[in-house]
TORGU-996163 format. One record per residue: x, y, z of N, C-alpha, C, O in turn; residue in three letters. Coordinates in steps of 0.05 Angstrom, whole numbers, padded with zeros to 5 digits, always signed. Example, Ala and Ser with C-alpha at 12.3 -4.5 7.8 and 13.67 -1.06 7.14 Angstrom:
REM TORGU-996163
+00264-00114+00156+00246-00090+00156+00264-00066+00156+00285-00066+00169ALA+00257-00045+00142+00273-00021+00143+00258+00001+00157+00268+00023+00161SER
This chain:
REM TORGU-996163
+00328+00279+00208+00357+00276+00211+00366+00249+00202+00379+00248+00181UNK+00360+00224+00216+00362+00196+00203+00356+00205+00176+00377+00207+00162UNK+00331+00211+00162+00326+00206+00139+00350+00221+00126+00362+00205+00112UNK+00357+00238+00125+00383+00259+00112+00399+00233+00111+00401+00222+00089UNK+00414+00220+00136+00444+00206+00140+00430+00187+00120+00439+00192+00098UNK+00415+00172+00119+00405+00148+00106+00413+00157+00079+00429+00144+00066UNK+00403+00178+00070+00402+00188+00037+00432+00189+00025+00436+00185+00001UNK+00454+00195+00045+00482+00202+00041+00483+00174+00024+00484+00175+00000UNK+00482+00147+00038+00486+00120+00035+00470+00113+00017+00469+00089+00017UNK+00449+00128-00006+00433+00110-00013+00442+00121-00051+00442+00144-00059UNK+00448+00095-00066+00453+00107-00100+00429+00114-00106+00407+00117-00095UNK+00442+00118-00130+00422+00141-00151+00404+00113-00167+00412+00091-00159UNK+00388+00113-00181+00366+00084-00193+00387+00084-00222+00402+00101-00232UNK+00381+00062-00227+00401+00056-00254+00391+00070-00271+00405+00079-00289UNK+00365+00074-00271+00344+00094-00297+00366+00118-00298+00384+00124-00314UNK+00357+00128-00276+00373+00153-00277+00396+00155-00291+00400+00167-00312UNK+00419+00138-00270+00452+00141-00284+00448+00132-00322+00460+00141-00342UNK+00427+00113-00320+00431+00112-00357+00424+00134-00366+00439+00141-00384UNK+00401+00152-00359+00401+00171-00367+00427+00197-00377+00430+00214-00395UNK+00440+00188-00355+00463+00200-00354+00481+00200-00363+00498+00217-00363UNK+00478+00172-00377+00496+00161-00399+00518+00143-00377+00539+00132-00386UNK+00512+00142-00355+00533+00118-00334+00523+00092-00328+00510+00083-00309UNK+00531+00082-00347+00519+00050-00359+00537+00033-00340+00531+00010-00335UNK+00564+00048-00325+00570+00019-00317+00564+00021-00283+00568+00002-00268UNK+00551+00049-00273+00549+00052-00250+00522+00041-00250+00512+00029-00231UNK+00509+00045-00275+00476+00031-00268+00483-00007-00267+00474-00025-00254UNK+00497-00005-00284+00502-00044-00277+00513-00050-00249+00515-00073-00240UNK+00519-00034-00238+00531-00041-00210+00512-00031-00188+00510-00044-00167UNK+00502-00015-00192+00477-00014-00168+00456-00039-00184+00447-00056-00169UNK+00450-00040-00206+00444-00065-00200+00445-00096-00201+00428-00113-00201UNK+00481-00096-00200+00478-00116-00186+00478-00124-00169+00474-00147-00163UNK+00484-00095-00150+00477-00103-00120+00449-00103-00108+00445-00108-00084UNK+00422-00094-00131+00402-00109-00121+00391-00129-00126+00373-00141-00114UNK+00407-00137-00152+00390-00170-00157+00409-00192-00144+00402-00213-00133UNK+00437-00181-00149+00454-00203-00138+00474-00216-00154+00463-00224-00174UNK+00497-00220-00154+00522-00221-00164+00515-00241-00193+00518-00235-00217UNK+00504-00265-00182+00499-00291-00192+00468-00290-00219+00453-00308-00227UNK+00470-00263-00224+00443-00254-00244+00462-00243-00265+00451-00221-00267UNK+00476-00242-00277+00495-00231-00296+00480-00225-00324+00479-00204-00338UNK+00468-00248-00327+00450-00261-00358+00421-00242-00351+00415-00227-00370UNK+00407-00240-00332+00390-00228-00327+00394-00199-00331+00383-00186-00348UNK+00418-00187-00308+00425-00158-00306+00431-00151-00334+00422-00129-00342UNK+00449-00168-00357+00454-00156-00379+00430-00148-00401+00431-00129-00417UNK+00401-00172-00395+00382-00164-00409+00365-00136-00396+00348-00125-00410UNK+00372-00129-00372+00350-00114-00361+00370-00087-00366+00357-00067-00372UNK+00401-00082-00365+00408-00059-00373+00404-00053-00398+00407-00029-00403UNK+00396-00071-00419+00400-00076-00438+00367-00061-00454+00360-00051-00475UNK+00356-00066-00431+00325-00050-00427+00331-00029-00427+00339-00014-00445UNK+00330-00024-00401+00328+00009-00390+00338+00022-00414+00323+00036-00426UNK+00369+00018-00426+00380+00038-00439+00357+00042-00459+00347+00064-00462UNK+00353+00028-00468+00320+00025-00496+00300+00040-00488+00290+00056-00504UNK+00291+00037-00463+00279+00054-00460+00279+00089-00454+00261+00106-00459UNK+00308+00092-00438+00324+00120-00437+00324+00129-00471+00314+00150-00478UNK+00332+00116-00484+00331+00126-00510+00306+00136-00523+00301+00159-00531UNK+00289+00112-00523+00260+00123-00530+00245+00143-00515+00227+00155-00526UNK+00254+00150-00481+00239+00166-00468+00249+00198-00479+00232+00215-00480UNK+00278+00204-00488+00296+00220-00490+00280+00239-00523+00281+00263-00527UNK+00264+00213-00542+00253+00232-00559+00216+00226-00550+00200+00224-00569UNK+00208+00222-00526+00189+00229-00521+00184+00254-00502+00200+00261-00484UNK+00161+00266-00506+00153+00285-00484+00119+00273-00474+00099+00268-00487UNK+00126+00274-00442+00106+00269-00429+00096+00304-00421+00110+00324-00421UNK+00058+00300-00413+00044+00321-00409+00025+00316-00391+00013+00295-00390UNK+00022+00333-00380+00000+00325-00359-00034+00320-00370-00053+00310-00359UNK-00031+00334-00397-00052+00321-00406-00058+00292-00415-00081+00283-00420UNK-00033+00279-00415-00022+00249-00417-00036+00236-00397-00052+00217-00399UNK-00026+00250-00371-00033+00234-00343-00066+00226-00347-00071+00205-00335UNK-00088+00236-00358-00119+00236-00344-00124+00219-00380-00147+00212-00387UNK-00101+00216-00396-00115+00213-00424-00134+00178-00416-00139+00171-00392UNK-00139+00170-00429-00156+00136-00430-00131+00123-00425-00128+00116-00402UNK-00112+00118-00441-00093+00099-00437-00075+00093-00418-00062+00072-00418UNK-00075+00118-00396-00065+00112-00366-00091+00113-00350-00085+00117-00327UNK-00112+00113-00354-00136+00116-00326-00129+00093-00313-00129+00091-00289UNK-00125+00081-00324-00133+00048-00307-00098+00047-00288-00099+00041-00264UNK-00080+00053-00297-00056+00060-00278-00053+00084-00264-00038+00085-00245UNK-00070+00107-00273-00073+00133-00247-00093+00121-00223-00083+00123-00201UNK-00114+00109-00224-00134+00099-00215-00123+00087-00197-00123+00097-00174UNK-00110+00059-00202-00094+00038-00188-00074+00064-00170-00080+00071-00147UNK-00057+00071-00180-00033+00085-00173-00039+00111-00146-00022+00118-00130UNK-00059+00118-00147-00082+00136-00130-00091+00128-00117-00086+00133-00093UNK-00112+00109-00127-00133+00096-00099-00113+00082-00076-00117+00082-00052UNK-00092+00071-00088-00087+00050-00060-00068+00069-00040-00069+00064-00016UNK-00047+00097-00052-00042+00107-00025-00060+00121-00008-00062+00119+00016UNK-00077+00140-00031-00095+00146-00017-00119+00138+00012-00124+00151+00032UNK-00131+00108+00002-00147+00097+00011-00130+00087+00036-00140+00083+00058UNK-00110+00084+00032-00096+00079+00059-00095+00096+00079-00094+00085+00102UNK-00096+00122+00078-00104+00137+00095-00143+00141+00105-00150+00156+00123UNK-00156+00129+00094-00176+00116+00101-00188+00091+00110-00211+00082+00114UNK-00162+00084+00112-00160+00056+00128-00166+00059+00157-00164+00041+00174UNK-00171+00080+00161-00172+00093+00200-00150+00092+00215-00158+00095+00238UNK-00117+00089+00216-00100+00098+00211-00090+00126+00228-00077+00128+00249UNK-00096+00140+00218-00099+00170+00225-00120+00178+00244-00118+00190+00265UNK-00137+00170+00233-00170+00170+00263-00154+00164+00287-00151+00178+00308UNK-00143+00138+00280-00139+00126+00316-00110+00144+00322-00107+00157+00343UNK-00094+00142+00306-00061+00160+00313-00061+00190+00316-00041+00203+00321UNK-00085+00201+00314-00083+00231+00314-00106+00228+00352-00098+00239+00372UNK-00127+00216+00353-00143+00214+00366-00145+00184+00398-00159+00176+00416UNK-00120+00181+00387-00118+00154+00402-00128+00164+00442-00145+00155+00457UNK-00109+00182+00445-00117+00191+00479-00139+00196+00482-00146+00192+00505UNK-00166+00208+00461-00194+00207+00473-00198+00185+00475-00207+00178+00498UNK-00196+00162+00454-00218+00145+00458-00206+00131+00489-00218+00130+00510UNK-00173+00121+00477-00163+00108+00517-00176+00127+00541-00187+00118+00560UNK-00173+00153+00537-00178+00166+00562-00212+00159+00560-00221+00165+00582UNK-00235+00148+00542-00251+00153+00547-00258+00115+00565-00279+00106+00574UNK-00226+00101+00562-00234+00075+00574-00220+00077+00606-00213+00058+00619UNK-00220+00105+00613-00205+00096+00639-00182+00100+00643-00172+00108+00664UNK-00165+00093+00616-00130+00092+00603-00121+00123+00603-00132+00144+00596UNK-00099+00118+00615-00077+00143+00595-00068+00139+00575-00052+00122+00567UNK-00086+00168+00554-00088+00166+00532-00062+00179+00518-00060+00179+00494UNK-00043+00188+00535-00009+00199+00529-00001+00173+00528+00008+00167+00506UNK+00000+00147+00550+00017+00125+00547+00012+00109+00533+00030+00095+00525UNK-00019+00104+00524-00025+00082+00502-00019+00095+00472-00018+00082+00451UNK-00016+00122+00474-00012+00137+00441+00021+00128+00442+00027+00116+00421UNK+00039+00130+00458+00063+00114+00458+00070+00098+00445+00086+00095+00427UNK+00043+00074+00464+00050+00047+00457+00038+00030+00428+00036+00008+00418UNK+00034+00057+00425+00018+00051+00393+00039+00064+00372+00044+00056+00349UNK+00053+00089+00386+00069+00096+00361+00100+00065+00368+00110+00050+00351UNK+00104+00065+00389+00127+00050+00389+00123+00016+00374+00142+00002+00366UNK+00095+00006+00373+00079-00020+00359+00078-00018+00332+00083-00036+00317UNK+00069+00017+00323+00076+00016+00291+00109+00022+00282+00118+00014+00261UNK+00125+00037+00301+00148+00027+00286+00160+00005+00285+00170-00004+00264UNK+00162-00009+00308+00171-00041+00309+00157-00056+00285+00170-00074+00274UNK+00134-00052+00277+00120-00068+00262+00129-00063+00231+00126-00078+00211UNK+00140-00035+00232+00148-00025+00203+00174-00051+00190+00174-00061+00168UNK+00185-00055+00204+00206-00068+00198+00206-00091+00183+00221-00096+00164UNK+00181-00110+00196+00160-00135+00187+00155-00127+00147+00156-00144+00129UNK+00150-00101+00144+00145-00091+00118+00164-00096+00101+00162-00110+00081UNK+00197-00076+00117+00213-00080+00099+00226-00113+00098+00242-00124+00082UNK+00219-00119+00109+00236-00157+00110+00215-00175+00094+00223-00196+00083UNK+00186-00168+00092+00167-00194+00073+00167-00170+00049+00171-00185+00030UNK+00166-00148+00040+00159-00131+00019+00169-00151-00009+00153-00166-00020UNK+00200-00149-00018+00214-00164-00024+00211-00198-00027+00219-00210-00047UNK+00199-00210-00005+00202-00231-00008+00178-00253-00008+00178-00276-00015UNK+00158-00238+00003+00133-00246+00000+00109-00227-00027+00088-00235-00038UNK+00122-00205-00031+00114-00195-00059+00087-00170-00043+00074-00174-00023UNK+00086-00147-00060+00072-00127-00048+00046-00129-00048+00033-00114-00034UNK+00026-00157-00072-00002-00162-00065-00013-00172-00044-00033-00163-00035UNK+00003-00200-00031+00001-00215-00017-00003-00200+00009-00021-00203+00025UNK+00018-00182+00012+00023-00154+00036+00001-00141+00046-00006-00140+00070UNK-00009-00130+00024-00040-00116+00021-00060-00134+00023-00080-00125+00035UNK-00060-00155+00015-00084-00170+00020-00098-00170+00050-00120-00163+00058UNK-00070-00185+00064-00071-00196+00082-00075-00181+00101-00090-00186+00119UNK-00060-00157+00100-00053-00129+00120-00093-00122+00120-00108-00125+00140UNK-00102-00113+00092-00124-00103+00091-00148-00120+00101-00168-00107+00108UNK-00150-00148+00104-00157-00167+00121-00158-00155+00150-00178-00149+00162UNK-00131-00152+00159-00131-00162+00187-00130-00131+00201-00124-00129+00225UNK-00136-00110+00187-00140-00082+00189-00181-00087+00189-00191-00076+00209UNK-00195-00096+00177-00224-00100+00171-00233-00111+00202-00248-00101+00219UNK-00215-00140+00201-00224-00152+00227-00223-00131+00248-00243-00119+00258UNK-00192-00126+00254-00196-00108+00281-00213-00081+00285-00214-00073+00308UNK-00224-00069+00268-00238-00041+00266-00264-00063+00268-00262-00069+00292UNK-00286-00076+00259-00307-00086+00255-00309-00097+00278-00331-00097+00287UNK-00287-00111+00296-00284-00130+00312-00290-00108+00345-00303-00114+00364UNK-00275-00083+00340-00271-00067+00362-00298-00051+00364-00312-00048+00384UNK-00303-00041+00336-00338-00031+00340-00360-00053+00352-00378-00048+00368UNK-00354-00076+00342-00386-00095+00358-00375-00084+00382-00383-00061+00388UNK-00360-00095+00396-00349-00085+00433-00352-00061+00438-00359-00061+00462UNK-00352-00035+00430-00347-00023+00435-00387-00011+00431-00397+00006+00445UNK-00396-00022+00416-00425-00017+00407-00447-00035+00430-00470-00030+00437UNK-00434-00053+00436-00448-00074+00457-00435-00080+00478-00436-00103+00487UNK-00425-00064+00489-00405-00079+00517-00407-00033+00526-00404-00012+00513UNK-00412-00043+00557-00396-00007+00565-00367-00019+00575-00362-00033+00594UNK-00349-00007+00553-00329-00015+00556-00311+00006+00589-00293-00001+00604UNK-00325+00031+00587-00315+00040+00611-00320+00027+00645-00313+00032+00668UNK-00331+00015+00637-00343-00007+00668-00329-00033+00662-00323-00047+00681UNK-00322-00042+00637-00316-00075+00639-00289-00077+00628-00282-00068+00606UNK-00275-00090+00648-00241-00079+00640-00237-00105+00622-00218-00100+00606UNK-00249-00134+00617-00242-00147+00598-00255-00133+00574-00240-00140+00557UNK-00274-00117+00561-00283-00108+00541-00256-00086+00538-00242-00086+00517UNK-00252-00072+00558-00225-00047+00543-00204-00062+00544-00186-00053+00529UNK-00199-00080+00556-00168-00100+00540-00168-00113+00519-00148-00121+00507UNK-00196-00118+00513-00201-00131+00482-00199-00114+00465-00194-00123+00442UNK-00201-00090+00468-00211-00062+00448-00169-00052+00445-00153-00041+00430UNK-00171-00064+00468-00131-00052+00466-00125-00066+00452-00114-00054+00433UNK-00126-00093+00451-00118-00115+00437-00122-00106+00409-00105-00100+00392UNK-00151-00108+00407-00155-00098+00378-00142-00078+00356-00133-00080+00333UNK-00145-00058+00374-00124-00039+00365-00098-00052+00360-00093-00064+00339UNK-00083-00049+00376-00060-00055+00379-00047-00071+00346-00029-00065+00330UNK-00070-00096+00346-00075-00115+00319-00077-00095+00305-00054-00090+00297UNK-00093-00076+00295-00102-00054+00277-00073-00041+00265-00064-00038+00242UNK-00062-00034+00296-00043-00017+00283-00014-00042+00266+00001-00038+00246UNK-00014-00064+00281+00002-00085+00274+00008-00085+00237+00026-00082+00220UNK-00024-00089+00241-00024-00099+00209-00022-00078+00201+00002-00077+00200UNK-00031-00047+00189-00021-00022+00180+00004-00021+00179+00016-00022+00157UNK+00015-00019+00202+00046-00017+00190+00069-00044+00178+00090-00040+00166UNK+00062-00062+00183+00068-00082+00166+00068-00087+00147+00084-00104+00138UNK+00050-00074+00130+00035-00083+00113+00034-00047+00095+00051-00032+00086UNK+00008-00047+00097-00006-00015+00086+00017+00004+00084+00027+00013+00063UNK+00022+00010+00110+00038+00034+00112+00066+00045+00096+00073+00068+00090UNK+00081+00017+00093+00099+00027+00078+00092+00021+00050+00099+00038+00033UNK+00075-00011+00037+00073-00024+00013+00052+00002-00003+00061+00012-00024UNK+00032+00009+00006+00017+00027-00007+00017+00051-00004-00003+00058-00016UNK+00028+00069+00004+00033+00087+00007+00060+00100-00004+00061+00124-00006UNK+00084+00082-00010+00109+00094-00016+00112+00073-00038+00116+00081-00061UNK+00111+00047-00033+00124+00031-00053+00106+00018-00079+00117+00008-00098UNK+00076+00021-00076+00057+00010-00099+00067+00040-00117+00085+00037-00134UNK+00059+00059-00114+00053+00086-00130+00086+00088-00148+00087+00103-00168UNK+00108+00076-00140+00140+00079-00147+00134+00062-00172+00142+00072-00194UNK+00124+00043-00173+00126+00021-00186+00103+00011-00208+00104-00011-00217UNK+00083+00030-00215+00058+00024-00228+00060+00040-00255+00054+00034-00278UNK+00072+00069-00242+00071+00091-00265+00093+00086-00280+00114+00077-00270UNK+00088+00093-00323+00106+00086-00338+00131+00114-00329+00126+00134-00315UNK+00155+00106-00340+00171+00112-00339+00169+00150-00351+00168+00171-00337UNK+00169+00149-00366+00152+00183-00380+00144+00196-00358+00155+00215-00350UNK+00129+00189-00351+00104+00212-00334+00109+00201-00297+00089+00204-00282UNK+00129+00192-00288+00138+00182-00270+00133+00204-00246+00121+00200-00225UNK+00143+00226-00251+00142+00242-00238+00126+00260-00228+00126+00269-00205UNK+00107+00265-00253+00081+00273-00248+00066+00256-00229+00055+00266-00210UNK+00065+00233-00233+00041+00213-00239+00046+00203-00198+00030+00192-00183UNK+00073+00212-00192+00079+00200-00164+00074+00228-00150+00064+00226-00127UNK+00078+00250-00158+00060+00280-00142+00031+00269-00142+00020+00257-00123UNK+00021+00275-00162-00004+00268-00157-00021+00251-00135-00040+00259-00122UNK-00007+00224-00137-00007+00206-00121-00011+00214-00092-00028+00206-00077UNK+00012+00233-00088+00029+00236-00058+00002+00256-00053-00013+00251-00034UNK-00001+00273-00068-00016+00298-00069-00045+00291-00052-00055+00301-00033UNK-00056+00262-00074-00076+00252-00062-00075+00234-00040-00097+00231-00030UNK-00056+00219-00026-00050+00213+00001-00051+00238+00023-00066+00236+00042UNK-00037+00255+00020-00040+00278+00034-00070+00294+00048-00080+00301+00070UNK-00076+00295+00013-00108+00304+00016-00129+00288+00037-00148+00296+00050UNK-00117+00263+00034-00136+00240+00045-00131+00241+00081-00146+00239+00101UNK-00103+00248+00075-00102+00257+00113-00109+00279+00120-00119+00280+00142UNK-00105+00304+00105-00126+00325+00114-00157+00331+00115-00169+00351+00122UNK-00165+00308+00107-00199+00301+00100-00200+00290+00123-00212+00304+00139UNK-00187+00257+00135-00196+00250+00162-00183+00263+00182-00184+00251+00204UNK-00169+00287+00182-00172+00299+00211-00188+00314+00216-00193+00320+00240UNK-00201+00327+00192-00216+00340+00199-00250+00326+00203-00268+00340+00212UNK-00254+00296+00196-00276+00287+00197-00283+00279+00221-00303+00285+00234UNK-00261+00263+00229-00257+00244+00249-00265+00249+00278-00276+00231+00291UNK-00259+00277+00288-00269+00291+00307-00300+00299+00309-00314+00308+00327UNK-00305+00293+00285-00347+00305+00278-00358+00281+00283-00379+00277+00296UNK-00342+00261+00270-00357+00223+00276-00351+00217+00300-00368+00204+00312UNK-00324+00225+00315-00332+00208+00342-00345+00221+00369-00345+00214+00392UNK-00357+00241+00358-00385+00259+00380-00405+00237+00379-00413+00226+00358UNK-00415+00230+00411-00432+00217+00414-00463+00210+00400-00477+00190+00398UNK-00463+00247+00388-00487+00249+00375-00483+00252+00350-00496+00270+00339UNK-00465+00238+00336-00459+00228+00306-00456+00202+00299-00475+00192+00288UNK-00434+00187+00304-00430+00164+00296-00413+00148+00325-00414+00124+00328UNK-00402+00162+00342-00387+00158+00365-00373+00131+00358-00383+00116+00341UNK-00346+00125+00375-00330+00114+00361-00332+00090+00348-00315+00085+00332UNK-00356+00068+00354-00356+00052+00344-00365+00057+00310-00351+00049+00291UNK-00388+00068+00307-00392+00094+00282-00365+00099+00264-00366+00100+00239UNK-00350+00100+00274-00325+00112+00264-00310+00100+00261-00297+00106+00240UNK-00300+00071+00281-00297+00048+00268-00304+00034+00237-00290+00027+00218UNK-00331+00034+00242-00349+00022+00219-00342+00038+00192-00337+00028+00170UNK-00345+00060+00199-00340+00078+00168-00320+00072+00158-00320+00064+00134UNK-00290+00073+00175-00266+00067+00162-00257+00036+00156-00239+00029+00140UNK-00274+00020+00171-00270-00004+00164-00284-00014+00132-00275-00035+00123UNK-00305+00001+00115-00314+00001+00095-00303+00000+00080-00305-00017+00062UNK-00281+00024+00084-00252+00027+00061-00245+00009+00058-00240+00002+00035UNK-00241-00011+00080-00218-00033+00077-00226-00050+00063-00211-00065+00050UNK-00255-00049+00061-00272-00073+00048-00293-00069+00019-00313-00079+00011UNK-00277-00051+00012-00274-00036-00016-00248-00047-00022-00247-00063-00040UNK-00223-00041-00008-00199-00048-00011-00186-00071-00024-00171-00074-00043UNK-00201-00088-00004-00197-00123-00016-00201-00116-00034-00188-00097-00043UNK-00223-00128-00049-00226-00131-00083-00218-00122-00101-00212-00133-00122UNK-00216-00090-00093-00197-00072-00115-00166-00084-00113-00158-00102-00128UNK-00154-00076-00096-00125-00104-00092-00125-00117-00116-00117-00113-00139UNK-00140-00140-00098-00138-00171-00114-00144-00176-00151-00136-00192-00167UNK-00163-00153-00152-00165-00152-00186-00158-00133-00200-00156-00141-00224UNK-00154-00109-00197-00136-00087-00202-00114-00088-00201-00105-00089-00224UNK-00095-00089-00185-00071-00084-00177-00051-00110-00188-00065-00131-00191UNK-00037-00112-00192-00018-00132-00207+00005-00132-00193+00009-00110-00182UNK+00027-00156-00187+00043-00166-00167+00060-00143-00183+00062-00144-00207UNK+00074-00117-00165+00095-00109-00181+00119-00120-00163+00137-00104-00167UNK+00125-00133-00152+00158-00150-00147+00174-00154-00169+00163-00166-00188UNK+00201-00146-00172+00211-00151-00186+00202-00156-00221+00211-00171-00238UNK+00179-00134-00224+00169-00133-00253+00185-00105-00262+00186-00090-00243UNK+00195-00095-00283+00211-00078-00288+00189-00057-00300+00167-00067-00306UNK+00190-00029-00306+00167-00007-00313+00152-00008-00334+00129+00001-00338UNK+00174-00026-00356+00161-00020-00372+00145-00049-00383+00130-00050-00403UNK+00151-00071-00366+00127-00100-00376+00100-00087-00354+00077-00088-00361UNK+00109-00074-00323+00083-00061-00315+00066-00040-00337+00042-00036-00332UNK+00075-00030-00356+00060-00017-00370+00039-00032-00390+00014-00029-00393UNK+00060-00048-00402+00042-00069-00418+00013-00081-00408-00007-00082-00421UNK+00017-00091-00373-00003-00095-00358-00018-00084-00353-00039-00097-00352UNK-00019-00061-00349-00041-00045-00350-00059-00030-00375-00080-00017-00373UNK-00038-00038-00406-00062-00026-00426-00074-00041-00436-00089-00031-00453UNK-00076-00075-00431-00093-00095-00424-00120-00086-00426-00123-00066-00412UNK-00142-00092-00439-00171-00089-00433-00180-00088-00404-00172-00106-00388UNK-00191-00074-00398-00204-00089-00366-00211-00117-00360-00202-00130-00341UNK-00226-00124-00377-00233-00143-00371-00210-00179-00369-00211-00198-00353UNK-00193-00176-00393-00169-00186-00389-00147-00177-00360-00136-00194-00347UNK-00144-00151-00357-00126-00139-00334-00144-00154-00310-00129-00162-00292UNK-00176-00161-00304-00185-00176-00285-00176-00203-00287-00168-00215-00267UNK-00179-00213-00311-00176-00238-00309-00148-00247-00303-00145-00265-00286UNK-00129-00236-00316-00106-00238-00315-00092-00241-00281-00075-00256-00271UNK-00111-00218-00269-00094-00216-00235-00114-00240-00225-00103-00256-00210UNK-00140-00245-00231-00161-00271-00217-00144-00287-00216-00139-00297-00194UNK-00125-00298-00244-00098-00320-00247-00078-00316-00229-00068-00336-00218UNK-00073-00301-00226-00044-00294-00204-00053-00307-00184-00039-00325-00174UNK-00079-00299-00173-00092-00297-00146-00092-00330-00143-00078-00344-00128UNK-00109-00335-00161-00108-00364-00154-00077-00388-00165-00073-00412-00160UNK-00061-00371-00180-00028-00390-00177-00026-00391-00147-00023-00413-00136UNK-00028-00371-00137-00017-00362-00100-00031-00385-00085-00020-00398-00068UNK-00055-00389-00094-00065-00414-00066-00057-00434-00074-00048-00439-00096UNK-00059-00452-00050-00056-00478-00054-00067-00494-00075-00078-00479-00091UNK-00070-00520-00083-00091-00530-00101-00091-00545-00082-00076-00556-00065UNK-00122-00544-00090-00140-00572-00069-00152-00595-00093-00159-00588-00115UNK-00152-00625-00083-00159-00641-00111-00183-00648-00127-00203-00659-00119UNK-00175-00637-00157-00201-00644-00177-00196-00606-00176-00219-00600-00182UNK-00186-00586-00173-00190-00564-00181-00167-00554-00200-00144-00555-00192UNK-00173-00544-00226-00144-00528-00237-00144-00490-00222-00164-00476-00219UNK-00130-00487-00219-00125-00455-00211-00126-00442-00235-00108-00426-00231UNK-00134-00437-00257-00147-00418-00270-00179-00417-00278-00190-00404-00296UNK-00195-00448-00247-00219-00435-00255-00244-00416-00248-00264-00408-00259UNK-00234-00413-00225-00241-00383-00226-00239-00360-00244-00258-00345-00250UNK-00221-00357-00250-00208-00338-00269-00222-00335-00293-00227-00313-00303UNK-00227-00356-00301-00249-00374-00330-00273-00356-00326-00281-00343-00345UNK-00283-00354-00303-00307-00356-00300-00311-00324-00299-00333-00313-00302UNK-00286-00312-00295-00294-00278-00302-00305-00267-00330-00310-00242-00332UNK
């Protein structure tokens, strides 16, 4: 219902209206996302799109397009990260959250609560840094502090009986709690809705974001049905289950940081360019991003790492 009222209030993308041939409604939605004081900018970037509406208008995209060589490396990117987010453990703990609390003693109805009411408060954190801290930095950090708390909650939960020691199940709450923090902060809205919007070229947009969704989906019907087989005592029991999904995360990092490219404010079609890049340049290229982002410390330049790929 929200989502319906929300949609009343929300324009159409400038792509579109140019499509449509409404050039001056697309200059006005976006100037109200870049901002009044971008005039010189907005005129070069409408000045795009239409170029590209034109050129898309005598192209035809195919789904044999989608799997050809020259998008793998953007289906790949554009796939793995919503997907893998639902292997972030995520769904393990939000579908399953009342066994494990009920198995600490807890009511596992009031802590599933206080976990759904922690990930929406936390959603918000997403939409306010997405924008302004940029969607790599998001993922980095989120997929960080998603590793810690799952790795952090299995040692305790693997070496402590947490049903006898009420500081081991407040640490394990804690943990969680952190788990779910960083997911929805972070993961939940940046990779899952907003990386996959923003990677695929303009052509095959539509395909290329089913797919996507298709394989996020898939990935949550895979851990509900796993999740319940790993946390039987005589499989992997929850710390087991912990551990597995915390792997993803730590697959995650690296693919991120050298795969994936800052899409903030990059328009579809310079993201395209980025990605038909050699691999080995498309690594080096994000190693550079990675290290513009840190600090410099003295006697180091920030492209030498990057060198060294």
């Amino acid at each position: 219902l929200f989502m319906g009222l929300g949609m009343l209030f929300m324009p159409e993308s400038p792509r579109y209206l140019a499509w449509k041939g409404d050039t001056d409604q697309a200059r006005a939605v976006l100037r109200k996302l870049r901002g009044s004081d971008q005039e010189k900018k907005l005129a070069a970037e409408i000045a795009e799109i239409e170029r590209d509406v034109q050129d898309l208008k005598m192209q035809k995209s195919s789904w044999k397009e989608l799997f050809s060589g020259k998008l793998a490396l953007t289906m790949l990117v554009g796939i793995f990260i919503p997907t893998v987010s639902q292997f972030s453990g995520i769904n393990a703990i939000m579908l399953y959250s009342a066994t494990i609390f009920n198995d600490m003693c807890l009511s596992g109805i009031a802590m599933t609560a206080v976990i759904g009411v922690v990930n929406f408060l936390f959603t918000f954190i997403a939409v306010f840094l997405s924008d302004k801290s940029g969607r790599k930095p998001l993922l980095l950090t989120g997929a960080t502090g998603m590793l810690l708390g799952l790795v952090a909650s299995a040692a305790i939960i693997w070496t402590i009986d947490y049903t006898t020691n009420k500081s081991a199940a407040n640490g394990i709450v804690f943990l969680i709690m952190f788990f779910i923090a960083n997911y929805a902060s972070t993961w939940g809205a940046v990779a899952s809705w907003i990386v996959p919007s923003e990677v695929f070229p303009m052509r095959v947009r539509g395909k290329a974001i089913g797919l996507a969704t298709m394989g996020n989906w898939l990935a949550n019907v895979i851990v509900a049905f796993v999740t319940p087989i790993l946390i039987r005592p005589d499989v992997a029991d929850v710390s087991g289950t912990f551990m597995f999904y915390a792997c993803f995360m730590f697959i995650a990092i690296p693919f991120v940081a050298f795969l994936l490219p800052e899409t903030k404010g990059v328009p579809l079609e310079e993201m395209e360019e980025k990605f038909s890049l050699p691999l080995k340049e498309h690594i080096r290229n994000n190693a550079s991003e990675l290290c513009r982002r840190r600090p410099k410390t003295q006697g180091s330049k920030p492209d030498d790492f990057a060198n060294k790929l």
